[in-house]
C-alpha positions in Angstrom: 90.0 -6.7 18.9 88.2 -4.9 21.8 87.3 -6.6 24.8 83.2 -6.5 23.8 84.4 -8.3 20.8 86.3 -11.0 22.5 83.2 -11.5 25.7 81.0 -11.8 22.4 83.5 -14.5 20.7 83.8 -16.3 24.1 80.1 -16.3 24.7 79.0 -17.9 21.2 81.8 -20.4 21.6 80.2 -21.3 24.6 76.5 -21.4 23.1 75.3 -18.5 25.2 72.7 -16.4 24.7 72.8 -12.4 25.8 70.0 -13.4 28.3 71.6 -16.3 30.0 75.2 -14.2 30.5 73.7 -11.1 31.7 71.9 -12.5 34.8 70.9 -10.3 36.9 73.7 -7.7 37.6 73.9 -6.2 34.0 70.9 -5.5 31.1 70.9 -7.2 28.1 71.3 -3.7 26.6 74.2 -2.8 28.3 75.6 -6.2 27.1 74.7 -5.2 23.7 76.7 -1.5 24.1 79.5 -3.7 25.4 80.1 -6.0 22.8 79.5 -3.7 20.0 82.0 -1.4 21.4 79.4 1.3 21.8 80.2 1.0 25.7 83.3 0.0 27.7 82.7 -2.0 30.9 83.9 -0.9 34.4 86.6 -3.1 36.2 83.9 -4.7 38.3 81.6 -5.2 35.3 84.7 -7.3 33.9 85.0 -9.0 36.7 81.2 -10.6 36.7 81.2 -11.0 33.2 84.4 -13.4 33.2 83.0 -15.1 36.2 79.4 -16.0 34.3 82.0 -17.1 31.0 84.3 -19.5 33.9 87.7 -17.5 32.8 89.2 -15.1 34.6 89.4 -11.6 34.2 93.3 -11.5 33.0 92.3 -13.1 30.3 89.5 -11.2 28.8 92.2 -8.5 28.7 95.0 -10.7 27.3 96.5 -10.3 24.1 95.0 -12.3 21.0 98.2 -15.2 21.0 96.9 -16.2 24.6 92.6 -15.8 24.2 93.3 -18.7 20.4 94.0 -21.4 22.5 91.7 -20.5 25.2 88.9 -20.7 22.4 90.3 -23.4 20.9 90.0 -25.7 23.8 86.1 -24.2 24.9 85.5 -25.3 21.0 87.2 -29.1 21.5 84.4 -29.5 24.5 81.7 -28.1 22.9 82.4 -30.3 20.3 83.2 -33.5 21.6 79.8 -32.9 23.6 77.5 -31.9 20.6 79.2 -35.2 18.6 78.9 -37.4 21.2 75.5 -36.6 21.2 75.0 -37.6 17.4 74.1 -33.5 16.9 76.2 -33.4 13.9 74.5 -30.4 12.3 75.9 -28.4 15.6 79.5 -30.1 14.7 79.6 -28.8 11.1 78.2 -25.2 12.3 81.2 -25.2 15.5 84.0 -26.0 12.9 82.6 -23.5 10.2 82.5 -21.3 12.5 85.5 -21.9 14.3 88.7 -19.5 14.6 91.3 -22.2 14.2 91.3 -24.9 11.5 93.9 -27.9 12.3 93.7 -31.5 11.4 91.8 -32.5 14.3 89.0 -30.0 13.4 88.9 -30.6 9.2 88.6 -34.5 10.2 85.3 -33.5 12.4 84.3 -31.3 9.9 84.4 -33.8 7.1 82.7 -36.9 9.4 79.6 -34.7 10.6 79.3 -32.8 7.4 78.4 -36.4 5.3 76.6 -37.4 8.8 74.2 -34.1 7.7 74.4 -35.5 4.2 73.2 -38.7 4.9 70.7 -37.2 7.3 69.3 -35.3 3.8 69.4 -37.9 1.6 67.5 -40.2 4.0 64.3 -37.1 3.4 64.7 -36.8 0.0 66.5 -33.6 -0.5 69.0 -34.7 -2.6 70.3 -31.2 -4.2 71.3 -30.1 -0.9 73.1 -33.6 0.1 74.7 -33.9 -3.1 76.6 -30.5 -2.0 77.4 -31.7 1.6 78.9 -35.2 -0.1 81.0 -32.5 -2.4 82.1 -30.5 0.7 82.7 -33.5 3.1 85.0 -35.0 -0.2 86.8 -31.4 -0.2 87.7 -31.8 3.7 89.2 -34.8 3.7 91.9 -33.8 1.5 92.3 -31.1 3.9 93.6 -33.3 6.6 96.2 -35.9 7.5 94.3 -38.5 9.1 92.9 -41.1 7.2 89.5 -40.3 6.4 88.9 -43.0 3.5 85.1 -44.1 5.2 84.4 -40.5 4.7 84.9 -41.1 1.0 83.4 -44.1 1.0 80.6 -43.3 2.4 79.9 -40.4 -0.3 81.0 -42.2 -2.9 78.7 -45.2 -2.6 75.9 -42.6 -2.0 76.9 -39.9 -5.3 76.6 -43.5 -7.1 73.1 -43.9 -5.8 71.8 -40.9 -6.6 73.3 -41.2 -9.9 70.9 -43.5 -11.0 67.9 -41.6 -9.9 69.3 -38.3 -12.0 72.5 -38.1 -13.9 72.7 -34.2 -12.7 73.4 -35.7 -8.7 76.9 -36.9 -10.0 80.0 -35.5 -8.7 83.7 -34.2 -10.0 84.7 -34.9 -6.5 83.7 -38.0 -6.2 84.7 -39.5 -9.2 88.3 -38.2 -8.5 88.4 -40.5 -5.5 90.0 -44.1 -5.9 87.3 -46.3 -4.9 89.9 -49.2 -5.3 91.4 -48.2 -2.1 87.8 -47.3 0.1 87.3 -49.6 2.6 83.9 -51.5 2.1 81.7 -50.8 5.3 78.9 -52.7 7.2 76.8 -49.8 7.0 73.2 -51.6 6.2 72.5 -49.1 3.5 76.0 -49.3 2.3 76.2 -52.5 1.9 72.1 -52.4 0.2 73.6 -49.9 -2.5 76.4 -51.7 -3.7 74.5 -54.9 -4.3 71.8 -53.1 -5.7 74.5 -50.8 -8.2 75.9 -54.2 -9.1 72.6 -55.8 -9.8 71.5 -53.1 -12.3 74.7 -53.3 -14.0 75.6 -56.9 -14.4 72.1 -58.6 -13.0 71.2 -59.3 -9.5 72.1 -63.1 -10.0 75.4 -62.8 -10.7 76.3 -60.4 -7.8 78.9 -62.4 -5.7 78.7 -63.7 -2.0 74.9 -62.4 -2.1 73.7 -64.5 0.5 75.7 -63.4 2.7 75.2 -59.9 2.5 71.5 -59.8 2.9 72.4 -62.0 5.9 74.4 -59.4 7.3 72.2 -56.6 7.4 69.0 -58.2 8.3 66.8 -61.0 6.4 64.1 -59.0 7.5 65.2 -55.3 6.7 64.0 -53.4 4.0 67.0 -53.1 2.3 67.4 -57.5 2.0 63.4 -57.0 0.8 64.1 -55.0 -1.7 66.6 -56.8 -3.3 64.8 -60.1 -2.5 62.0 -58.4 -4.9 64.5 -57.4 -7.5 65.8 -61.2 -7.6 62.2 -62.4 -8.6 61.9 -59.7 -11.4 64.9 -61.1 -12.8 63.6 -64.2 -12.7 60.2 -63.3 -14.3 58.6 -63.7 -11.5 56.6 -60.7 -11.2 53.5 -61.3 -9.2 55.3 -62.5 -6.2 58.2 -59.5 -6.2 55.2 -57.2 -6.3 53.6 -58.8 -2.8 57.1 -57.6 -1.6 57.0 -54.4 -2.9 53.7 -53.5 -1.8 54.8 -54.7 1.6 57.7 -52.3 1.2 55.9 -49.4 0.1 52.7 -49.8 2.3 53.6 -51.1 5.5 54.1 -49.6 8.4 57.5 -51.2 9.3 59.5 -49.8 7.4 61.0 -46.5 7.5 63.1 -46.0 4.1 65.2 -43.2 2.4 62.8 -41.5 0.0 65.3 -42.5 -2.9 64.8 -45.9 -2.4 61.0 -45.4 -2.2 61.5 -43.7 -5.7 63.1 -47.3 -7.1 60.6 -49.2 -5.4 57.8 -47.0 -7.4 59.9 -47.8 -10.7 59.5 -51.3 -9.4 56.3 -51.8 -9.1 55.3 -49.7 -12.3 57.5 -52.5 -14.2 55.4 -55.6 -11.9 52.1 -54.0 -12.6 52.5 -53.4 -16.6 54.3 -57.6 -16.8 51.5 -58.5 -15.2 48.3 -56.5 -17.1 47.7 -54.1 -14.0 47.6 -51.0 -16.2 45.7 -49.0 -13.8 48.4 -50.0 -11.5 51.4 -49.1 -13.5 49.6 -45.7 -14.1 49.3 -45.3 -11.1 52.8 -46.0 -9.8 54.4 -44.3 -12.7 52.4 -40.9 -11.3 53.7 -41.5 -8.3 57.6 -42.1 -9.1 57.2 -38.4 -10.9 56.0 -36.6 -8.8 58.9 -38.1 -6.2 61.3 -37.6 -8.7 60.0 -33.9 -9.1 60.6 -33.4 -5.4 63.7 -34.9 -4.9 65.6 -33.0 -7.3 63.5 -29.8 -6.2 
């Protein structure tokens, strides 16, 4: 590796643009010649360059053993910074990216790659989060530490989306042994196993219910939701569709688009047991043409 090569490595590992190394001593050009080997830098070149990249200039002329941990540790802060900052797109991108791939580094990459899964779900692109669930399962068999929320996490999700299309299930997931997965307090988590249960076995029978609608919030849309579903099961149509409509309409609630697809499929069902045709038509439009764009 020439030195251009490694100033270029160092300076992306470091989130630098050309413009904001080359200050005012050196063109961007030149910078350009440098790193693409077209030009080698004088000694006192070298000298300002490692200054403006905080190393010194030893080690821009140091053999490769000695510039991998250097790297490694400029990567650990830009991490730690871009995670503790919730930026988890920038995570997944630094450990992609990255030179060296050790536990520590597979155990980020799985936790911020379902973090940008989640993140796509939550706005309805399911094709693409289906693949980061896939890839964030593949890490954490990649790694020693015990990453059985990860899994968890997708799981509980892959089974979600399962309903919604049986083309969102997962090899990867269903290789996992959800007997082990910890169950978490995540409020949507926690929404999506009581509602998998309830359209398995009936919402009624779903054990310690009250309970876990108390835990993530009488008043949050996920409790709502399956509030509604109880009085459909009951036959009580008119009443779960006032909560539906309050769901779907209001402005205090901010849901994933695949629950707003259920709630649709809801409603539809409400409207038609209660003689609102033009209703039901209406909501059964809508539920295609959400369907149609979450599995776009």
């Amino acid at each position: 590796m020439h030195i251009g090569e490694k100033i270029k490595r160092l300076r992306t590992a470091k989130l630098m643009t050309q413009s904001e190394l080359v200050g005012r001593e050196i063109t961007r050009n030149m910078l350009s010649r440098i790193e693409n080997g077209a030009a080698q830098p004088s000694m006192s070149t070298i000298k300002y360059i490692a200054e403006r990249l905080n190393v010194s200039p030893s080690f821009l002329l140091a053999e490769e053993d000695d510039e991998l941990l250097y790297f490694k540790s400029a990567e650990i802060s830009n991490l730690k910074k871009a995670y503790a900052d919730k930026n988890y797109e920038l995570c997944r991108q630094i450990c992609l990216n990255s030179e060296w791939r050790d536990d520590e580094l597979v155990l980020v990459l799985a936790e911020s790659t379902v973090h940008v899964a989640i993140y796509e779900f939550f706005h309805g692109n399911l094709r693409r989060a289906a693949v980061l669930f896939d890839e964030a399962i593949e890490c954490c068999a990649e790694t020693v530490y015990n990453t059985d929320h990860v899994l968890a996490l997708a799981r509980r999700y892959f089974e979600y989306m399962s309903f919604i299309s049986p083309t969102l299930d997962s090899n990867a997931s269903d290789a996992v042994d959800e007997a082990r997965l910890p169950l978490l307090k995540d409020a949507f988590f926690v929404y999506a196993a009581i509602f998998l249960q309830g359209e398995v076995t009936g919402y009624s029978s779903v054990p310690y219910m009250e309970e876990r609608l108390s835990a993530i919030g009488e008043e949050s849309s996920f409790a709502m939701h399956i509030r509604a579903k109880l009085l459909m099961e009951r036959g009580e149509y008119s009443e779960s569709c006032i909560i539906l409509k309050s769901l779907l309409f209001g402005d205090d609630y901010k849901m994933p688009e695949p629950m707003i697809y259920f709630i649709l499929c809801d409603l539809e069902v409400c409207c038609k047991e209660t003689e609102d045709f033009k209703g039901a038509y209406g909501f059964s439009k809508n539920k295609i043409e959400l369907m149609q764009k979450l599995l776009s």
